[in-house]
C-alpha positions in Angstrom: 104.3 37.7 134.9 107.4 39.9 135.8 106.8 42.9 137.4 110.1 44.9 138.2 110.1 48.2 140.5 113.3 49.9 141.5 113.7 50.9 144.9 114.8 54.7 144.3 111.7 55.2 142.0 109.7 54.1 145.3 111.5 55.9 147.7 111.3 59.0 145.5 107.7 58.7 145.3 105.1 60.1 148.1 102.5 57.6 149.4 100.0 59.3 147.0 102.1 58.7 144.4 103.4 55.0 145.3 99.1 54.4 146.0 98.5 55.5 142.4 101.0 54.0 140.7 99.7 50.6 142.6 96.4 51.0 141.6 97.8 51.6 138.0 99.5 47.8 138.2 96.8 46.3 139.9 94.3 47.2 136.7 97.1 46.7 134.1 97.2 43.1 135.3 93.4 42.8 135.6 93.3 43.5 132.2 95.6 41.2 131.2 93.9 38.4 133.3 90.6 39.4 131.7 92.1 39.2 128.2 94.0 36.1 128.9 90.8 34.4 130.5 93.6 32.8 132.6 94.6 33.7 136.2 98.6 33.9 136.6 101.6 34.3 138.6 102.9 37.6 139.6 106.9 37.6 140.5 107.2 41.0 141.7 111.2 41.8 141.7 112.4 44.9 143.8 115.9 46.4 142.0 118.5 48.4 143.2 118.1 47.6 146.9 122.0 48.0 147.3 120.7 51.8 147.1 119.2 51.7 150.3 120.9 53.3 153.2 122.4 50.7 155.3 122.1 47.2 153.0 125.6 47.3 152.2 126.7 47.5 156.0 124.1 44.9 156.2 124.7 42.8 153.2 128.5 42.7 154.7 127.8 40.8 157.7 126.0 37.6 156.0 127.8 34.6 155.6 129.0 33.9 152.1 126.2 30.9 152.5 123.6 33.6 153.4 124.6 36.0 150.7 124.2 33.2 147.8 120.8 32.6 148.9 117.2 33.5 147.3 115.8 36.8 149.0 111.6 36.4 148.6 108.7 35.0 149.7 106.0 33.3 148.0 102.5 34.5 149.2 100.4 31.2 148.5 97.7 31.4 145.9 94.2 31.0 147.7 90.7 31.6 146.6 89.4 32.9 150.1 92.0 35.5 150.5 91.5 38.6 148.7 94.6 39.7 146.5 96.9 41.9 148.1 96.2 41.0 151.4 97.8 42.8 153.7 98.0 40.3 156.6 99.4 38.3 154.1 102.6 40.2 153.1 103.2 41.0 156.6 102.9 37.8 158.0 105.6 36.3 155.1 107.8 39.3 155.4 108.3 38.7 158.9 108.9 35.1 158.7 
């Protein structure tokens, strides 16, 4: 599964709003995993990030080596953790 968000949608939104429209994915794709009987990966792709105030100043000053590269992380599937753990995400954003 393919989930796409665009980054001005999110920074539009309040954190009501962003919370709500979590939620909203989070049941979407428990349904689907419930209907499928199957669980599966979720890529979740963050667009229009060259919107954000400062990435092109940023983007500017990486190599041409650094630039071609993949921007993500993979958050490991495990059984123990809870989904959406939020240790997690920080822990592979920061690496």
């Amino acid at each position: 599964m393919i989930l796409t968000l665009n980054v001005a949608d999110l920074t539009a939104q309040s954190p009501a709003e962003r919370l709500a429209a979590c939620a909203a994915l989070r049941a979407r794709l428990a349904e689907l995993r419930e209907t499928l009987g199957i669980r599966f990966p979720v890529y979740l792709v963050v667009t229009k990030m060259d919107l954000l105030p400062g990435f092109s100043e940023y983007f500017r000053t990486l190599t041409s080596h650094l630039r071609a590269q993949i921007w993500g992380f993979t958050l490991p599937y495990s059984r123990r953790r809870k989904a959406g753990d939020p240790q997690a995400l920080h822990a592979a954003w920061r690496a």
